[in-house]
C-alpha atoms as a printed R data frame, in Angstrom:
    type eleno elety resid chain resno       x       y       z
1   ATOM     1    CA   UNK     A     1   0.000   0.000   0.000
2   ATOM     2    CA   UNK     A     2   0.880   3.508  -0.599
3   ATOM     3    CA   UNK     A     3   0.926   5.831   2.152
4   ATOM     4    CA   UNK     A     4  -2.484   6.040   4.284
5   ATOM     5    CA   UNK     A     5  -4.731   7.826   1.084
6   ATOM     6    CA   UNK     A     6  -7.178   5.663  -0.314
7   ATOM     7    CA   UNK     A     7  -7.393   5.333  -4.025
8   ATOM     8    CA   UNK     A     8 -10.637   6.138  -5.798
9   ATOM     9    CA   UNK     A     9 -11.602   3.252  -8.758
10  ATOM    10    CA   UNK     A    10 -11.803   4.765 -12.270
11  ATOM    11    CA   UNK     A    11 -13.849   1.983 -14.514
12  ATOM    12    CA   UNK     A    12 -13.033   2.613 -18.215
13  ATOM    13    CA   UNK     A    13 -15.804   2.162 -20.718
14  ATOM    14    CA   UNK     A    14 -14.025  -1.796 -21.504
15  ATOM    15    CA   UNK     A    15 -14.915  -2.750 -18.201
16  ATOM    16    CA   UNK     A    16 -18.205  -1.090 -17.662
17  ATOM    17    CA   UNK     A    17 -19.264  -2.993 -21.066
18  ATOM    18    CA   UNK     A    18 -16.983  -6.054 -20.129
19  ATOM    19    CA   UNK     A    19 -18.541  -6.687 -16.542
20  ATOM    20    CA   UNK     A    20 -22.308  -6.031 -18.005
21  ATOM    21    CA   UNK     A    21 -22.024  -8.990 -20.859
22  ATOM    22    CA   UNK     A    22 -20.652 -11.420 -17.764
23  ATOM    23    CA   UNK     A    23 -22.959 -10.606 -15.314
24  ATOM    24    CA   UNK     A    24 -25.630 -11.149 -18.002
25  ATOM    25    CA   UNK     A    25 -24.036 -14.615 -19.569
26  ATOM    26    CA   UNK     A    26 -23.174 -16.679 -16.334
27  ATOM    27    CA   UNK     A    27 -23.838 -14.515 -12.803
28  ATOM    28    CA   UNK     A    28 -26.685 -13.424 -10.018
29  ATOM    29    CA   UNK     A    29 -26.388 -10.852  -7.736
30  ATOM    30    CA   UNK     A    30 -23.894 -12.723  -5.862
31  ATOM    31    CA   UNK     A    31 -21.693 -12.103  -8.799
32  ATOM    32    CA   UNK     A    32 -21.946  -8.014  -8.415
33  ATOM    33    CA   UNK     A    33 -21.702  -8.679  -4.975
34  ATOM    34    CA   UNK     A    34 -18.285 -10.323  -5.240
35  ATOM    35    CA   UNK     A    35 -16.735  -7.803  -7.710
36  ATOM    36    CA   UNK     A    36 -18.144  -4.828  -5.604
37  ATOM    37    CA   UNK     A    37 -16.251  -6.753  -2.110
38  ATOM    38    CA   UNK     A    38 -13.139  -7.036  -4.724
39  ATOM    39    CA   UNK     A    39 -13.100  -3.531  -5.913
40  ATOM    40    CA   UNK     A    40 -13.517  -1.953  -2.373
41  ATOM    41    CA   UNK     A    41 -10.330  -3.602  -1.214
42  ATOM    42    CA   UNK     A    42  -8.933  -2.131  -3.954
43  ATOM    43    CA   UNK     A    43  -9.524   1.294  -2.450
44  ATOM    44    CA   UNK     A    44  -6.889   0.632   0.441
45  ATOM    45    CA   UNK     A    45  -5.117  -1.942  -0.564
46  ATOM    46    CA   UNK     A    46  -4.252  -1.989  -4.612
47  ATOM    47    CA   UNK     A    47  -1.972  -4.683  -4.568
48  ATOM    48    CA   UNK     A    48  -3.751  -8.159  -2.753
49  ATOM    49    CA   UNK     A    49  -2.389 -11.153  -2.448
50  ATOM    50    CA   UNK     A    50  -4.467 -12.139  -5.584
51  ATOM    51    CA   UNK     A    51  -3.286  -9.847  -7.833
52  ATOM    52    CA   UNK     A    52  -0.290 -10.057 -10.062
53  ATOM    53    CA   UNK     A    53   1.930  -7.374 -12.088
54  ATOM    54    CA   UNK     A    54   1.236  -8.572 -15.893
55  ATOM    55    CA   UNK     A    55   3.507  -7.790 -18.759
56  ATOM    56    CA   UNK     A    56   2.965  -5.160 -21.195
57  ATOM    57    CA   UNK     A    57   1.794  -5.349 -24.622
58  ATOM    58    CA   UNK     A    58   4.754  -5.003 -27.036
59  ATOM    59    CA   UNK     A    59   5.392  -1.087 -27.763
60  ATOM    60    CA   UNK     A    60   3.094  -0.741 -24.913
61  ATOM    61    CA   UNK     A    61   4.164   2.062 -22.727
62  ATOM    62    CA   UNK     A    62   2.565   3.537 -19.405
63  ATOM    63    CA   UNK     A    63   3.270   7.249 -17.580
64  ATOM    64    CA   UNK     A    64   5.513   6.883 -14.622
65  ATOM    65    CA   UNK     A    65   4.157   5.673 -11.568
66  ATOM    66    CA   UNK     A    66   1.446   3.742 -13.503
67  ATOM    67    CA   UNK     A    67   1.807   0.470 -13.164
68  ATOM    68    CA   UNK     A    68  -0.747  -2.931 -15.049
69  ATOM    69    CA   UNK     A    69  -1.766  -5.868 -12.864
70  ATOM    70    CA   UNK     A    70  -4.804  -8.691 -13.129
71  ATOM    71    CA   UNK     A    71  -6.451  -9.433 -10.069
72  ATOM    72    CA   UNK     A    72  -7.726 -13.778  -9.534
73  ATOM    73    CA   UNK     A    73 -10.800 -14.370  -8.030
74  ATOM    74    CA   UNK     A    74 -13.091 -17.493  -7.749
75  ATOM    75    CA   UNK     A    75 -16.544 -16.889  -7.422
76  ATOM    76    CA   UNK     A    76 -17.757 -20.753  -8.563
77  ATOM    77    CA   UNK     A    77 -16.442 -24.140  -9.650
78  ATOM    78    CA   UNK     A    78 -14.768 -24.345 -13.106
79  ATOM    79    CA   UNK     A    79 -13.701 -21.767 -15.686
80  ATOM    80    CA   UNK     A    80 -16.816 -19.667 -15.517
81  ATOM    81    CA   UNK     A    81 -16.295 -19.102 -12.011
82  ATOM    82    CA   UNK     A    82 -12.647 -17.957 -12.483
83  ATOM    83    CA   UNK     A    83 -12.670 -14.683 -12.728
84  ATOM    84    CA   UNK     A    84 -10.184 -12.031 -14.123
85  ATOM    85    CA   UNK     A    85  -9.890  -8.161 -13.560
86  ATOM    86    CA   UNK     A    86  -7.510  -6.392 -15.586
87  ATOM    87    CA   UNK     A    87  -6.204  -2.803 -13.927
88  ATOM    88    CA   UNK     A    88  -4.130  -0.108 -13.610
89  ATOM    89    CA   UNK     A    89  -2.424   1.872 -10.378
90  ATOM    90    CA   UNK     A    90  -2.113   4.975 -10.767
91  ATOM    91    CA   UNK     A    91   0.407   5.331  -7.650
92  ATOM    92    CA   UNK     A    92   0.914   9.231  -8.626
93  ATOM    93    CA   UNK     A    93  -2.821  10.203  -8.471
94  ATOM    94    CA   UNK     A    94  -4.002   7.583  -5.987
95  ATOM    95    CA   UNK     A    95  -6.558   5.569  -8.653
96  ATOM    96    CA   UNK     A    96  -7.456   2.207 -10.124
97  ATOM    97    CA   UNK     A    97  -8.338   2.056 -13.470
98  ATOM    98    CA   UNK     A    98 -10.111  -0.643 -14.278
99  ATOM    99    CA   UNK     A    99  -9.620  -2.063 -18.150
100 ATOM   100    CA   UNK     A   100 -11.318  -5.367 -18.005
101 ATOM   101    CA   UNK     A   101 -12.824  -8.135 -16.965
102 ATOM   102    CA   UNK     A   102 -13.316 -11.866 -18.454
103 ATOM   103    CA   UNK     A   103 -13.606 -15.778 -16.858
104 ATOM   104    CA   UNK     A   104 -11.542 -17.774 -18.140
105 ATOM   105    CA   UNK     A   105 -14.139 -19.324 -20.470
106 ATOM   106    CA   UNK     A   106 -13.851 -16.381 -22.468
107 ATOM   107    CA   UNK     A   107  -9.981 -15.840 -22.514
108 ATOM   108    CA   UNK     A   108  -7.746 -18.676 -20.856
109 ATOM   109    CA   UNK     A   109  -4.870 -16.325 -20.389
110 ATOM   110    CA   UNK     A   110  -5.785 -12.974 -21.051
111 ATOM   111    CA   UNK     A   111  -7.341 -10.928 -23.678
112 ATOM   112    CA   UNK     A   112  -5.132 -10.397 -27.134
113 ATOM   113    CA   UNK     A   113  -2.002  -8.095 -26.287
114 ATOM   114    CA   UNK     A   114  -3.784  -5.535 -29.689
115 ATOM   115    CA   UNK     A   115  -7.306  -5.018 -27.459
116 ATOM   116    CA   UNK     A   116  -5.039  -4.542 -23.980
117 ATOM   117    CA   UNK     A   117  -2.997  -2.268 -25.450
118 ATOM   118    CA   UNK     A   118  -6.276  -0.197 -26.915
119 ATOM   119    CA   UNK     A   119  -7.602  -0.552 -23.649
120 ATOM   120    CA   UNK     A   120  -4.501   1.262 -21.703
121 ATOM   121    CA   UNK     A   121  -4.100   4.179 -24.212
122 ATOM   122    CA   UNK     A   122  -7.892   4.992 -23.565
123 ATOM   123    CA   UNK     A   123  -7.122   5.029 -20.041
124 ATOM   124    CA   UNK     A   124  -3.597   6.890 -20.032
């Protein structure tokens, strides 16, 4: 964690449209219940033991003090239920920016390098 101030979350249009077509495919309320618990953790704590720092798209670059992580969470048994939420840390402004989010159904690894890469321009 960084300091004692509190980050604020910053969804990006790719995860607002990302998180409505799962929720709608495979998940109840217990789904928006889960990423809500995830993302508030987020707010003090941007770095859980979950999360991971994930490699850059090639000729990918990011401002200082921004860095690109995926958080793991398992909300059910099986792929569907293994859930994956792509975001930034903005360490400099104190936000999350959130890019994504997939099970890994959809994407076994992650999404393709050419639609992350879109993804962090919009948000940088």
């Amino acid at each position: 964690m960084v300091g004692s101030n509190q980050f604020s979350i910053n969804p990006q249009e790719s995860f607002r449209r990302s998180l409505k077509k799962l929720g709608k495919k495979n998940y109840s309320k217990t789904f928006l219940d889960e990423v809500e618990r995830i993302l508030e953790e987020l707010i003090d704590n941007p770095y859980p033991s979950n999360s991971r720092f994930e490699p850059l798209p090639k000729n990918t670059k990011l401002p200082n003090g921004v860095t690109f992580h995926k958080i793991r969470m398992t909300i059910s048994r099986g792929a569907s239920g293994q859930i994956r939420i792509m975001y930034l840390v903005d360490e400099i402004n104190f936000k999350i920016i959130l890019l994504y989010i997939y099970n890994k159904n959809q994407f076994p690894k992650r999404p393709l390098d050419k639609d992350i890469a879109t993804w962090i321009r919009e948000a940088t």
